[in-house]
Backbone as CSV, one residue per row, in Angstrom:
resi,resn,N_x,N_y,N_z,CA_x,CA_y,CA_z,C_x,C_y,C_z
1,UNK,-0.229,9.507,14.858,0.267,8.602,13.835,-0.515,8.833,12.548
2,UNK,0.038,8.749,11.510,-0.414,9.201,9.881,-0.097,7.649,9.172
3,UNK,-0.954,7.447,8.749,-0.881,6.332,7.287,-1.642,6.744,6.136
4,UNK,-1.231,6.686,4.735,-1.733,6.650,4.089,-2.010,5.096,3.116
5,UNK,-2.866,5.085,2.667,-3.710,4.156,1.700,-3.349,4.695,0.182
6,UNK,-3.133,3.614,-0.788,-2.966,4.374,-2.058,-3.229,2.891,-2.760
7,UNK,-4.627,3.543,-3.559,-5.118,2.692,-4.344,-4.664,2.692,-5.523
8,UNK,-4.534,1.145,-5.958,-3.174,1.006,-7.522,-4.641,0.908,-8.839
9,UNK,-5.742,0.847,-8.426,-7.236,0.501,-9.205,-6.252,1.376,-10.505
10,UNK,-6.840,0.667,-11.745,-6.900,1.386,-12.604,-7.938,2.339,-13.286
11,UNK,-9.124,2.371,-12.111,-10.399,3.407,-12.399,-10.392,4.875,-12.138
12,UNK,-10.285,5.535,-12.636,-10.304,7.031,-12.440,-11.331,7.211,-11.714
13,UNK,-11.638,8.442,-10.816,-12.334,9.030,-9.528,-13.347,9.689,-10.458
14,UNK,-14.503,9.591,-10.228,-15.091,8.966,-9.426,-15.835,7.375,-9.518
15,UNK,-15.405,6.595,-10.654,-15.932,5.262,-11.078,-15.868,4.511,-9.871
16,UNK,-16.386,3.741,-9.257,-16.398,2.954,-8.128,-15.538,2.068,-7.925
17,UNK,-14.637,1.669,-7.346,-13.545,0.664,-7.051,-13.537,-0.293,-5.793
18,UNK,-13.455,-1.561,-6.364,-13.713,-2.588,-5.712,-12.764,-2.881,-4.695
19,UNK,-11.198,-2.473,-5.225,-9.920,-1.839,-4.076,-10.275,-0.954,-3.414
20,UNK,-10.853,-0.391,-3.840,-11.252,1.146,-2.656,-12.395,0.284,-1.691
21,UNK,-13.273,-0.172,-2.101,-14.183,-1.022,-0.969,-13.341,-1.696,0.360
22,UNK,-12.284,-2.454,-0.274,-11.849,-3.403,1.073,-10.833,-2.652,1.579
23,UNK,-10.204,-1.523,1.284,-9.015,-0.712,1.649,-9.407,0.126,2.629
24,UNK,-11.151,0.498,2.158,-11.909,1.397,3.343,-12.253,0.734,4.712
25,UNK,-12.162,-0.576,4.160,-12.082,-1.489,5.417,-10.652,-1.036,6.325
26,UNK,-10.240,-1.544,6.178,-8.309,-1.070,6.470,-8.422,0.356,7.207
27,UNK,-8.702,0.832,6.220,-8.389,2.926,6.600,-9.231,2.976,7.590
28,UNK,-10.634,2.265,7.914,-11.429,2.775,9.315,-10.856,2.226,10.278
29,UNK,-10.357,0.810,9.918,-9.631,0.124,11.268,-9.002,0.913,11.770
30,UNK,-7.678,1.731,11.412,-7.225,2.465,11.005,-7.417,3.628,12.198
31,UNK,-8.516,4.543,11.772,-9.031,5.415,11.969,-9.744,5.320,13.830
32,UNK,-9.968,3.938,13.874,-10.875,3.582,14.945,-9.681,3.262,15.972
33,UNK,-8.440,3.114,16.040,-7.343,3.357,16.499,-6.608,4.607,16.888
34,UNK,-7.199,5.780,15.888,-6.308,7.067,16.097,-5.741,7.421,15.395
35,UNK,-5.517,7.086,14.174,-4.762,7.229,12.947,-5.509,8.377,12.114
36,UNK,-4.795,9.492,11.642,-5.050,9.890,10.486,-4.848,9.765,9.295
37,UNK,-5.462,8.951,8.644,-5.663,8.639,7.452,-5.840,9.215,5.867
38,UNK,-4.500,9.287,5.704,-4.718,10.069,3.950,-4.981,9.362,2.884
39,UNK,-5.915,9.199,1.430,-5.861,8.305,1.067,-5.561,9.025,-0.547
40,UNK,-5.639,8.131,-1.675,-5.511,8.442,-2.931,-5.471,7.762,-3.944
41,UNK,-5.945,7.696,-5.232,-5.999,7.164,-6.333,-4.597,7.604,-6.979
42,UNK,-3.684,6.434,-7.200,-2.733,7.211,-8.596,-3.148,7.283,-9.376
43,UNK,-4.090,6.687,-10.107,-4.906,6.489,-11.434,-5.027,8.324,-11.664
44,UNK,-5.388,8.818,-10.862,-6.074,10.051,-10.807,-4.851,11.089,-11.235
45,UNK,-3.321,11.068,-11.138,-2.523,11.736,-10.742,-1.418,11.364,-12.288
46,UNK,-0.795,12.546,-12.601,-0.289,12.188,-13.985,1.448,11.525,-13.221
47,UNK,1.527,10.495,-13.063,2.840,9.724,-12.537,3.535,9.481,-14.367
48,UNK,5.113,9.989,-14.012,6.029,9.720,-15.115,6.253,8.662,-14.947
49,UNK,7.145,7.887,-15.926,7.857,6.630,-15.974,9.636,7.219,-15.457
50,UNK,9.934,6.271,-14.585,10.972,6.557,-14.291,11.291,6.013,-12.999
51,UNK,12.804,6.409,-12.979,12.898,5.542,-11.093,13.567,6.929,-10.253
52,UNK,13.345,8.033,-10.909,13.892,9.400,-9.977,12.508,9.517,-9.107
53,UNK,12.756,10.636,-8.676,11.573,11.055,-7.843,11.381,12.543,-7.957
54,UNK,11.855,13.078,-8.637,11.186,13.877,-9.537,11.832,13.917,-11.112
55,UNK,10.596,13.575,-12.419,11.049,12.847,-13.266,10.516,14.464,-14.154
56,UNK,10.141,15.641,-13.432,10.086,17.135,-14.099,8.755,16.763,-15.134
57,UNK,8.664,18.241,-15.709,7.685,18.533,-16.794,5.952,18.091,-15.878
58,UNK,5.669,18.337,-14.994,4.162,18.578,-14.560,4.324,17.165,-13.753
59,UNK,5.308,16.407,-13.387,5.022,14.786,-13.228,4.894,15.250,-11.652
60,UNK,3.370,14.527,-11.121,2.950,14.455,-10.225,3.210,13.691,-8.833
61,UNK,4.533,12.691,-9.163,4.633,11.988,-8.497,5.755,12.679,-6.963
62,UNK,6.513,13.654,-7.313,7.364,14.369,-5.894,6.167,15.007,-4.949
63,UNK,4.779,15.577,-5.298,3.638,15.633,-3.841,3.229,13.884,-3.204
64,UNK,3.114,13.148,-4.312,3.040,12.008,-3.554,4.103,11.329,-2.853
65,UNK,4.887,11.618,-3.223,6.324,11.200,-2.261,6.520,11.495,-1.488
66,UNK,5.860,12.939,-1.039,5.891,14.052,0.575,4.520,13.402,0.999
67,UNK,3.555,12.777,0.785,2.779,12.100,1.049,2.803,11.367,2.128
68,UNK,3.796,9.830,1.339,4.402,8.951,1.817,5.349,9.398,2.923
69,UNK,6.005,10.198,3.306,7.215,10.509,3.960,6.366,10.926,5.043
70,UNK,5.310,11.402,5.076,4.595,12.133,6.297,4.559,11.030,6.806
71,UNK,3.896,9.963,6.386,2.803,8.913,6.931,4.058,7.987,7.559
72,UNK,3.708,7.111,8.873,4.481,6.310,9.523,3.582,4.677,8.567
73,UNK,2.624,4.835,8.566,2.111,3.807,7.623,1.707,3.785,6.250
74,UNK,2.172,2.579,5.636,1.522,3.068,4.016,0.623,1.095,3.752
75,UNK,-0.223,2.037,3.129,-1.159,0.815,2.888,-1.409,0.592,1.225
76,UNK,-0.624,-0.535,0.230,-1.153,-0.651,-1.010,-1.875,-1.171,-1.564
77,UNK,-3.051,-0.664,-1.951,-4.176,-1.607,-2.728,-4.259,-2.004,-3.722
78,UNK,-4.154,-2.856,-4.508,-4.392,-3.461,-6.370,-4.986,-4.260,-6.158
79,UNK,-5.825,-4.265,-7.715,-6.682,-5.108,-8.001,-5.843,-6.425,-8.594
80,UNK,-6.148,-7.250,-9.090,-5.489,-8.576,-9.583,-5.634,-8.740,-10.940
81,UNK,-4.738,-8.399,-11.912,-5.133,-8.868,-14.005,-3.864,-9.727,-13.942
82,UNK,-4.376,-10.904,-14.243,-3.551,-12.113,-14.990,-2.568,-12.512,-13.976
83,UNK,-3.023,-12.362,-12.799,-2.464,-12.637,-11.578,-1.017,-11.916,-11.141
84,UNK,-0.891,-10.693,-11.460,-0.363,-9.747,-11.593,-0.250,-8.271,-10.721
85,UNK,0.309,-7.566,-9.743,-0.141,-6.661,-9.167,-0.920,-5.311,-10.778
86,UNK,-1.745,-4.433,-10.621,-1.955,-3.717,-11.592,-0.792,-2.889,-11.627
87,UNK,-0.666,-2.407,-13.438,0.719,-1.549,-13.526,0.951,-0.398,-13.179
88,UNK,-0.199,-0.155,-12.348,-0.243,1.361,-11.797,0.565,0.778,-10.056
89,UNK,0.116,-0.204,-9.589,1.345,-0.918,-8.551,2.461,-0.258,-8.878
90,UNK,3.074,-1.022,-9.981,4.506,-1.810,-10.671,4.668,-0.451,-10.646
91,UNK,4.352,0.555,-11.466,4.798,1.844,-10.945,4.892,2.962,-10.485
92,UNK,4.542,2.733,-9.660,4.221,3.248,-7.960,6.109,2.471,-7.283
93,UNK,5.903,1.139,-7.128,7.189,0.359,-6.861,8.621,1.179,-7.306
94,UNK,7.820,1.474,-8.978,9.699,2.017,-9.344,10.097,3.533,-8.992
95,UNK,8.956,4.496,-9.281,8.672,5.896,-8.739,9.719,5.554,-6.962
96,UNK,9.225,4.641,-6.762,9.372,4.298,-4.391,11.127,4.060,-4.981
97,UNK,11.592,3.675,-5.951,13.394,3.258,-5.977,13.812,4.157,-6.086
98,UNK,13.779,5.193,-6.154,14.682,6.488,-5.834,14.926,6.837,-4.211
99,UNK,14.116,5.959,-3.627,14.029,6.089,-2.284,15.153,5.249,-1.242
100,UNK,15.791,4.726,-1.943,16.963,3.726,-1.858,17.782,4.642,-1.418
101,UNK,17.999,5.501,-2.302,19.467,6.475,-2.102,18.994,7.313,-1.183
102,UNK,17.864,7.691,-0.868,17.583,9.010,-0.226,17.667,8.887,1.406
103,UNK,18.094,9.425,2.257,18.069,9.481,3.791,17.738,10.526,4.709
104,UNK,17.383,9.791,5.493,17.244,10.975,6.870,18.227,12.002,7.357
105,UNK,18.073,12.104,8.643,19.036,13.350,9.129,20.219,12.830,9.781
106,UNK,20.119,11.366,10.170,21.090,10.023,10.878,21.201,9.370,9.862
107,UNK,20.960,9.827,8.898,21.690,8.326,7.600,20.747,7.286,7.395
108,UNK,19.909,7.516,7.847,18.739,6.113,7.559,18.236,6.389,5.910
109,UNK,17.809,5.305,5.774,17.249,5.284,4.164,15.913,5.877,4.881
110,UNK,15.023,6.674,4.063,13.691,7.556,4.392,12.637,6.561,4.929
111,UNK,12.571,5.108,4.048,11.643,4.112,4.323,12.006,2.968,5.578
112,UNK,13.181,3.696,6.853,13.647,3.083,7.636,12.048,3.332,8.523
113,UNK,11.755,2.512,9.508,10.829,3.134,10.668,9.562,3.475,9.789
114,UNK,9.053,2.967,9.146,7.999,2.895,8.292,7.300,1.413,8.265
115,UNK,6.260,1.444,8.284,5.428,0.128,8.153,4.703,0.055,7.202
116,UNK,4.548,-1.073,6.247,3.694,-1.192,5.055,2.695,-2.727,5.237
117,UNK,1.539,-2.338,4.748,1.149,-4.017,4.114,0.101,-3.468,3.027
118,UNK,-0.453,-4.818,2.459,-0.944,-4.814,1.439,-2.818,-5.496,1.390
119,UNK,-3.531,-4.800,0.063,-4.925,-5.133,-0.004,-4.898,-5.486,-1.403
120,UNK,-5.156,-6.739,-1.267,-5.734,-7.033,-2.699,-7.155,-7.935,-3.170
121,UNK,-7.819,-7.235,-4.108,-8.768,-7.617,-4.932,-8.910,-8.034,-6.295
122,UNK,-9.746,-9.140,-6.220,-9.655,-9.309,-7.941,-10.893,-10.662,-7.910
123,UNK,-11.511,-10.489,-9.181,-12.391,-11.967,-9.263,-11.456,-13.108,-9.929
124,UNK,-10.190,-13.204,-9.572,-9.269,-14.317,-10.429,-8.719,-14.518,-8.812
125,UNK,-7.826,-15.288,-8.914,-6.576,-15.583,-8.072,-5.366,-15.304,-8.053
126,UNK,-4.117,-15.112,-7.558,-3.154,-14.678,-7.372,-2.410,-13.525,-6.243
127,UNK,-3.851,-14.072,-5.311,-3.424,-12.401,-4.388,-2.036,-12.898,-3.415
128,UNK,-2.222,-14.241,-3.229,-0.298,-14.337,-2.720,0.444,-13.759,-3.154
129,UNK,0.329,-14.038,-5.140,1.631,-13.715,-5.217,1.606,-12.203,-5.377
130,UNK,0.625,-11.545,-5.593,1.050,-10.151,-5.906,1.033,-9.666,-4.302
131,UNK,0.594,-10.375,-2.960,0.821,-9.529,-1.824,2.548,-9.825,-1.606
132,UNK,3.106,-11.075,-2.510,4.313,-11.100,-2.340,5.684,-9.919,-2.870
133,UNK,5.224,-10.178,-4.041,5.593,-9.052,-5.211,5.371,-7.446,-4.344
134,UNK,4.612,-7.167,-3.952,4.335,-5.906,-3.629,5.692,-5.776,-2.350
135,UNK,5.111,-6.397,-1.541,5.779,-7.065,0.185,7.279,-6.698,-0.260
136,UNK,7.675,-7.832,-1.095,8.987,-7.801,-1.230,9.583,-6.325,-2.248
137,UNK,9.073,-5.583,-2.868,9.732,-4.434,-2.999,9.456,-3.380,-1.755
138,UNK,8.758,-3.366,-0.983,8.554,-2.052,-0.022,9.768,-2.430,0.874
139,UNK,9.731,-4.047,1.262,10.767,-4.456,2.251,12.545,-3.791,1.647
140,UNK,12.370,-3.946,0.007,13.497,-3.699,-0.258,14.289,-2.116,0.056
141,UNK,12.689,-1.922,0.236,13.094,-0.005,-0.145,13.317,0.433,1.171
142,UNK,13.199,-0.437,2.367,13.533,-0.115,3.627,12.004,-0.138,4.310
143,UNK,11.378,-0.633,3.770,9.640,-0.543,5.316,9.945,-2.277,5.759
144,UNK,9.112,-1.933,6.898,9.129,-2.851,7.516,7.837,-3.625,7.901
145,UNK,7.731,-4.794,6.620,6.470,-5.715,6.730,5.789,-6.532,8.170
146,UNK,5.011,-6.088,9.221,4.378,-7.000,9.890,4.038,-7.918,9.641
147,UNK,3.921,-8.842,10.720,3.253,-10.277,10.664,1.853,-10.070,9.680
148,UNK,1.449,-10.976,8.710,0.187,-10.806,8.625,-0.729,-9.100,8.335
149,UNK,0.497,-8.728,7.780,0.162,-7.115,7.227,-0.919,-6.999,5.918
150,UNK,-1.817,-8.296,5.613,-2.410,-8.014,4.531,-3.618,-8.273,4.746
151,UNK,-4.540,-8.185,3.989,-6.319,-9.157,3.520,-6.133,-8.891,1.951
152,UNK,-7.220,-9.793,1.575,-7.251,-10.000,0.120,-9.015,-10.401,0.065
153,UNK,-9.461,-10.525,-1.624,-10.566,-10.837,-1.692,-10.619,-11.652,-3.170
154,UNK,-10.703,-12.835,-3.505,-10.785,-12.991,-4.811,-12.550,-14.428,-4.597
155,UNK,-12.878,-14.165,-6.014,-14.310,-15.057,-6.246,-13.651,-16.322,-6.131
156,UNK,-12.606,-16.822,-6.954,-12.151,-18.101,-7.037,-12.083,-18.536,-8.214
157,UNK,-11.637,-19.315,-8.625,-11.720,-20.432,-10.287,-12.866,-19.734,-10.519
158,UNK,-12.256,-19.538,-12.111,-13.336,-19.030,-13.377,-13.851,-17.729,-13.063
159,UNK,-14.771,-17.268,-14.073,-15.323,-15.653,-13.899,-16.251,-15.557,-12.765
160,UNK,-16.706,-14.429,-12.626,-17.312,-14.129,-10.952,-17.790,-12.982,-10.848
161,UNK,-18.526,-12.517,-10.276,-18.701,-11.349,-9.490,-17.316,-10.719,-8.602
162,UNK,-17.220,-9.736,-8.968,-16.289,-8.447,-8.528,-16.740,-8.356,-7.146
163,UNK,-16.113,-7.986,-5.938,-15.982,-7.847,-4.233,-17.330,-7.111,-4.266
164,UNK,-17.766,-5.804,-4.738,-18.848,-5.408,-4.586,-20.131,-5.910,-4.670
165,UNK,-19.984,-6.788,-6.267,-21.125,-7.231,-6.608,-21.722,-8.719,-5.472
166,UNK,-20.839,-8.990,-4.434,-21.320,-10.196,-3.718,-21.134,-9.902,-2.698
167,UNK,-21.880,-10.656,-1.843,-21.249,-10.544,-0.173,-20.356,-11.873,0.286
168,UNK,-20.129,-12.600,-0.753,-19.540,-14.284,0.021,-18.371,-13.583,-0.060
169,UNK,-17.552,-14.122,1.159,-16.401,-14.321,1.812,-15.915,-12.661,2.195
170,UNK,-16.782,-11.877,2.762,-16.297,-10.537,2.870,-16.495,-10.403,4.405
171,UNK,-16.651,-11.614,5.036,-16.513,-11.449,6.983,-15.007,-12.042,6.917
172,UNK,-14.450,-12.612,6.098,-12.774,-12.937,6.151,-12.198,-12.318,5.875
173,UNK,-12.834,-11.552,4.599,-11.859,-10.186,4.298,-11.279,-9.404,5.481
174,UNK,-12.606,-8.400,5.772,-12.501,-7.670,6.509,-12.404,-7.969,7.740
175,UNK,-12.582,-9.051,8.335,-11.998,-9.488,9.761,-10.662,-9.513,9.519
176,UNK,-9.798,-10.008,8.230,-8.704,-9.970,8.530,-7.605,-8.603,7.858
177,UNK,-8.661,-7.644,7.841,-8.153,-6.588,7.165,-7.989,-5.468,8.402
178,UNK,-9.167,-6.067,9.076,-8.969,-4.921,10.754,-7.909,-5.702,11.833
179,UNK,-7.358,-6.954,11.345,-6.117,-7.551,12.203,-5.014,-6.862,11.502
180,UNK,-5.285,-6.504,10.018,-3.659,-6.041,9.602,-4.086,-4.774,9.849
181,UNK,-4.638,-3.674,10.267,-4.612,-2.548,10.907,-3.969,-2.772,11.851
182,UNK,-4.229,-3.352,12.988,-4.056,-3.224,13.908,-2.742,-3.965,14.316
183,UNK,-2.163,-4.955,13.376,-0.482,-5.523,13.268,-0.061,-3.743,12.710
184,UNK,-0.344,-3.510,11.878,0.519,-2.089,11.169,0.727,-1.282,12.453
185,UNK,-0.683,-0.809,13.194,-0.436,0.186,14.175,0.548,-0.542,15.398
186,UNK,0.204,-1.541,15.567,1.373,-2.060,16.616,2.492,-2.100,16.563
187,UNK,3.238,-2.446,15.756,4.435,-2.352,14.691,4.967,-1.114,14.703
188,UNK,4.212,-0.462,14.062,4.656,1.739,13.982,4.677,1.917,15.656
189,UNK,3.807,1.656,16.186,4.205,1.690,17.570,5.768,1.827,18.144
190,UNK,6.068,0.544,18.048,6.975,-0.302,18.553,8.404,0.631,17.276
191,UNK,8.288,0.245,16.680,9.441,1.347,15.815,9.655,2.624,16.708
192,UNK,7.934,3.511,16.789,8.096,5.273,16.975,9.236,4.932,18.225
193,UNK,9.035,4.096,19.583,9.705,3.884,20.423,10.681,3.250,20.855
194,UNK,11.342,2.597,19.616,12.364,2.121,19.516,12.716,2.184,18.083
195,UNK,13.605,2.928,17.441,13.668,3.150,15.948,14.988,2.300,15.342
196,UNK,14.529,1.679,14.424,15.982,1.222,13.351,17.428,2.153,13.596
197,UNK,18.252,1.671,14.258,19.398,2.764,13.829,20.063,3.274,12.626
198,UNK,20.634,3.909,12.305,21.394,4.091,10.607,22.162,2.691,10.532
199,UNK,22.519,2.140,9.394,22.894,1.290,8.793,24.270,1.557,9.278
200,UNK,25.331,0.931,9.514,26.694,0.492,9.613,27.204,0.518,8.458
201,UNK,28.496,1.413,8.203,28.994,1.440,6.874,30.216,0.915,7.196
């Protein structure tokens, strides 16, 4: 089984990322299961604007799309601005809508038999709604959200220390970041051996 992780941070590699901290949580769970684990910064990768999936002229985003297609799991990480998924999320999301039209070898949409959940960080609040926001476009694009497919980390009301800079509340995080590993791998499980059929036209 293959999942990949794809961090939405808006920090270029190698600056330290506070999404990449609790996501590494995730990816070992992950890993400590049997999973091979691919991971990646988009920040890092020149992604076009657009909703094709290949948008031409050097745009980096059709290797990450063969990425995604390998992996039976995909894991998205963003940080939290203005209670907001980051816009490197948002498009990541629209880059994934070309994936609507696209199908398998039985007619399935590509993101049929796929499992997703979500990691979010931020010293503000809002990680509901952006684990919602996120949730509800992957669901649209055809993955299939587990129970409890997420963890999150925020300081709380007012400014704060960033996930790294503290240790409070990071045994909830990550306790509940190695339960959504292990909902994802159960889930992909249960799909590999019983798969979505093609859609009914």
């Amino acid at each position: 089984m293959r999942a990949v992780v794809v961090n939405c941070t808006l920090k270029p590699s190698p600056e330290p990322s506070n999404t990449d901290a609790l996501a590494g949580v995730v990816a070992a769970a992950l890993r400590d299961k049997g999973v091979d684990v691919d991971t990646l910064r988009l920040v890092d990768h020149d992604i076009r604007p657009g909703v094709q999936t290949d948008m031409g002229d050097g745009d980096a985003w059709p290797s990450i799309h063969d990425r995604l297609l390998a992996a039976q799991i995909l894991v998205v990480a963003t940080p939290t601005w203005v209670g907001q998924p980051s816009s490197i999320a948002k498009r990541m999301l629209e880059r994934m809508d070309a994936m609507l039209s696209e199908t398998d070898g039985e007619g399935r949409p590509v993101a049929f038999n796929r499992v997703a959940g979500v990691v979010v960080t931020g010293n503000e609040d809002g990680a509901h709604h952006v684990i919602s926001e996120i949730s509800g476009g992957l669901c649209d694009i055809g993955y299939t959200i587990p129970g409890q497919a997420w963890t999150y980390w925020n300081k709380g009301p007012g400014p704060g220390p960033s996930y790294a800079e503290t240790d409070e509340g990071h045994q909830w995080s990550e306790t509940t970041g190695r339960a959504m590993a292990a909902n994802l791998v159960a889930v992909a499980t249960a799909l590999g051996a019983h798969p979505i059929p093609a859609p009914v036209r």
